[in-house]
Each structure stands twice: as C-alpha cells, then as structure tokens.
C-alpha positions, -999 to 999 in steps of 0.1 A, spaced: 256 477 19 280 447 28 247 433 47 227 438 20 253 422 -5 257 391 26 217 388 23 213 382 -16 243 358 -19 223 340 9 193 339 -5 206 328 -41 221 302 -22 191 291 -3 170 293 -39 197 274 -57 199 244 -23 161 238 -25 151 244 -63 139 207 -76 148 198 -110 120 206 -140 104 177 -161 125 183 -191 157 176 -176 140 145 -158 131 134 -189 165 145 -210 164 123 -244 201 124 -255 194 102 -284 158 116 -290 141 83 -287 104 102 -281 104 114 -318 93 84 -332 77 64 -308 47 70 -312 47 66 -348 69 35 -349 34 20 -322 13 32 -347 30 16 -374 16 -18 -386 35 -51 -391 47 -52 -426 28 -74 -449 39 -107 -463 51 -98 -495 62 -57 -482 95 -49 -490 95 -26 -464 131 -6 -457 136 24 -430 165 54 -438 180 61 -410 202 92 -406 202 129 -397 189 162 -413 196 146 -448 180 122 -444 150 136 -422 144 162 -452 144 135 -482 107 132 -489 101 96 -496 68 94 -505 74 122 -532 106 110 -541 100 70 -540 60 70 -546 46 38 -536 70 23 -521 67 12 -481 96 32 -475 102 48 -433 121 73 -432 136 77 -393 160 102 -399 165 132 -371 179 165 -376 215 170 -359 223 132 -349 257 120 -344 264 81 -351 260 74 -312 230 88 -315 217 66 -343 230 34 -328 214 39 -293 181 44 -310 186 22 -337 163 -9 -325 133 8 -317 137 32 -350 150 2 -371 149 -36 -354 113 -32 -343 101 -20 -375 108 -54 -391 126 -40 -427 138 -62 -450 166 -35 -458 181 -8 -440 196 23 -455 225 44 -429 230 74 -437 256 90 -406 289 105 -399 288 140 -412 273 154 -378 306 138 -361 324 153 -380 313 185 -374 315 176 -333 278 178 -327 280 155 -298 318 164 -292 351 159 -306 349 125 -326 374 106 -344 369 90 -379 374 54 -360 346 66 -336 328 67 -365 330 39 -383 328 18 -348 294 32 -347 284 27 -382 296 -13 -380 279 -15 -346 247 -6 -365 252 -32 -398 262 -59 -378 225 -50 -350 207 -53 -388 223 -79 -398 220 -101 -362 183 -94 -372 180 -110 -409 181 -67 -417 197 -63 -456 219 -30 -450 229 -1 -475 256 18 -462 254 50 -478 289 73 -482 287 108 -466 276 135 -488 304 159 -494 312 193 -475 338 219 -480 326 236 -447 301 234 -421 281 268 -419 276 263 -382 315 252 -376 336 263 -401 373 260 -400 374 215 -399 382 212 -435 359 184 -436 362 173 -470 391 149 -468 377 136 -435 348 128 -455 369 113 -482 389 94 -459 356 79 -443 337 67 -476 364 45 -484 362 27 -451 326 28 -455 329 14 -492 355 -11 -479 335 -26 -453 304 -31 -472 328 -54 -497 341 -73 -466 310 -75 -453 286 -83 -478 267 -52 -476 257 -30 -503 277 5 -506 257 41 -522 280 64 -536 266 99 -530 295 112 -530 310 107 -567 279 119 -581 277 152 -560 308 164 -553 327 193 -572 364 200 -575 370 213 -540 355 183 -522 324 202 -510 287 199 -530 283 211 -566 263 244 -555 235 238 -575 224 206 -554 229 225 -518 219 260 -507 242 256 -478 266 237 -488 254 203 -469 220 199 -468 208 191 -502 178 209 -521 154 189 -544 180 192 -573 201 171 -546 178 147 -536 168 141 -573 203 126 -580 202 107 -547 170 90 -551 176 67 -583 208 58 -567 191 51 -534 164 29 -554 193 6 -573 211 -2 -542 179 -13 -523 169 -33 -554 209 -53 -552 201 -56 -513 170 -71 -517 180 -94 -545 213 -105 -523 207 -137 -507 
C-alpha cells in the first residue's frame, strides 16, 4: 500500500510538472477588453454634426437599454457586468477615447465597494474615477460624472453597510465635478429611501434597477448630457 500511495503522489507530480497552460488563462482579460472590440471596429466614425456620447459603467449600466430608453439618439453604451473602477480605467480608451464622443457619462464605484476586485478604499475610488475625467478631458471628451446609485446591502456580500460609503463618495464625486468643470447626475437623491438603500419599487434586488429604475434615471441622464454639451 505505501508503494502504491508513493506511485500516485508521483505521478500527480509528474502530471502537474509537464501540464502546459490552456488558451484561456494565456489569454486572461482582467479588464475584459475582448467584449467590445469587435463592436467598437465595427463602429463608424461619428458624423459631423453627431452628438455622439458612450456610458461607461458596470451591470447598471450594461442593463440600461438606450435605444429604448433614449430613442434616436447616437448613444454607446460600453457598460460591463461586475467591473470595478480599475477595470473601467484600463479599458477606458479603446471603450471611450477611440470612439470619438463628444460626452462621456461614468457610471463606477459600487462594484468597489462591494470588493469585486479586492478590498478597495473610497480614495481608490475616486483616484480611478478622476484618472478617467481627466483621460476624457486630455481628449476634448465632455464628462458626466454620475453619483452611485444607493445600496442598503449587497446580495452577494452582505454585511459592508454600504450606504454611507456610498454617501460619503457622491459628495466627492459631486465636489469634483464643481472643481473641475464637469457636469454631476444625481441618481442618488431621486432613488434613495430612508435607509440609504433603493426605494424597492425601482430595484428587485436592491442594486440593480428594474425599468421603473431606469425610467427615473433616463430624463436625468438626458438633462445632464444636454448642460455638457452646451458647456463650452
């Protein structure tokens, strides 16, 4: 039996020595730059006169229908389910710069919050979220910086008490649009209940909204790409 036992751990050992690593984890995309690449080549140049803007954010964003919600407008929506700020900013010239927008609209910080991408501090965060305004802005980019939509608890983490992380972060986010000469959304205020978290009716889980949610987004979204677009 103890030569037996002696055999398999050698053998295991012998598998584990020569095994090659697959394809996928050659090709590991921390930042999930594939998802959009071939759409953001098959996207044309905007025309003269388009008033083109790209969302960029997470699962909110990915699940906020734009052409239902925004109908004719040349609106990109480059949001991806799960994404963390550091995310966002690695792929934010190929998903955003390249595109040529005249406006962009962030969306980002919740995920971090939750420590999607590991524990993450609230200055993390809004290093990330500056790093981004100040990439659109290099590039002639009007940016809406959006607050974070309020949580009382993360289904898949609970126990953070995210709300007055959340809190604490929208007025940063609000303070350095003013500094900056950005335009601030405020989600937030207009979704919010008493706890901090999302009025129920506007979230089935309590952070991703449903149409109702999106519904009181989207005429909020609209005025502050209109102010962007009329800031010179």
């Amino acid at each position: 039996m103890k030569y037996l036992y002696l055999s398999l751990v050698l053998a295991v050992m012998a598998s584990n020595t020569e095994a090659q690593p697959t394809d996928q984890q050659l090709r590991t995309d921390w930042a999930n730059l594939a998802k959009y690449r071939d759409d953001n080549a098959r996207l044309s140049p905007p025309a003269k006169d388009e008033n083109r803007v790209v969302f960029m954010g997470n699962s909110i964003t990915e699940g906020w229908h734009l052409a239902e919600m925004f109908p004719g407008k040349p609106y990109v929506n480059r949001g991806i389910s799960g994404q963390t700020t550091p995310q966002m900013l690695v792929r934010f010239r190929p998903d955003v710069v390249a595109l040529k927008p005249k406006v962009v609209v962030i969306l980002a910080g919740t995920n971090d919050i939750a420590g999607n991408t590991g524990p993450s501090t609230i200055e993390m965060i809004e290093d990330n979220i500056a790093s981004m305004a100040e990439i659109a802005h290099a590039n002639g980019i009007k940016v809406v910086l959006s607050s974070v939509l309020p949580v009382f608890d993360y289904p898949w983490k609970p126990g953070l008490e995210p709300a007055p992380k959340i809190i604490a972060l929208n007025k940063w986010i609000k303070n350095y649009a003013a500094k900056h000469g950005h335009v601030y959304v405020d989600y937030h205020s207009a979704t919010s209940d008493s706890r901090g978290g999302m009025r129920p009716e506007l979230a089935s889980d309590g952070v991703h909204p449903t149409e109702a949610g999106y519904r009181v987004m989207t005429p909020l979204a609209e005025a502050a790409i209109e102010k962007a677009l009329r800031a010179r």
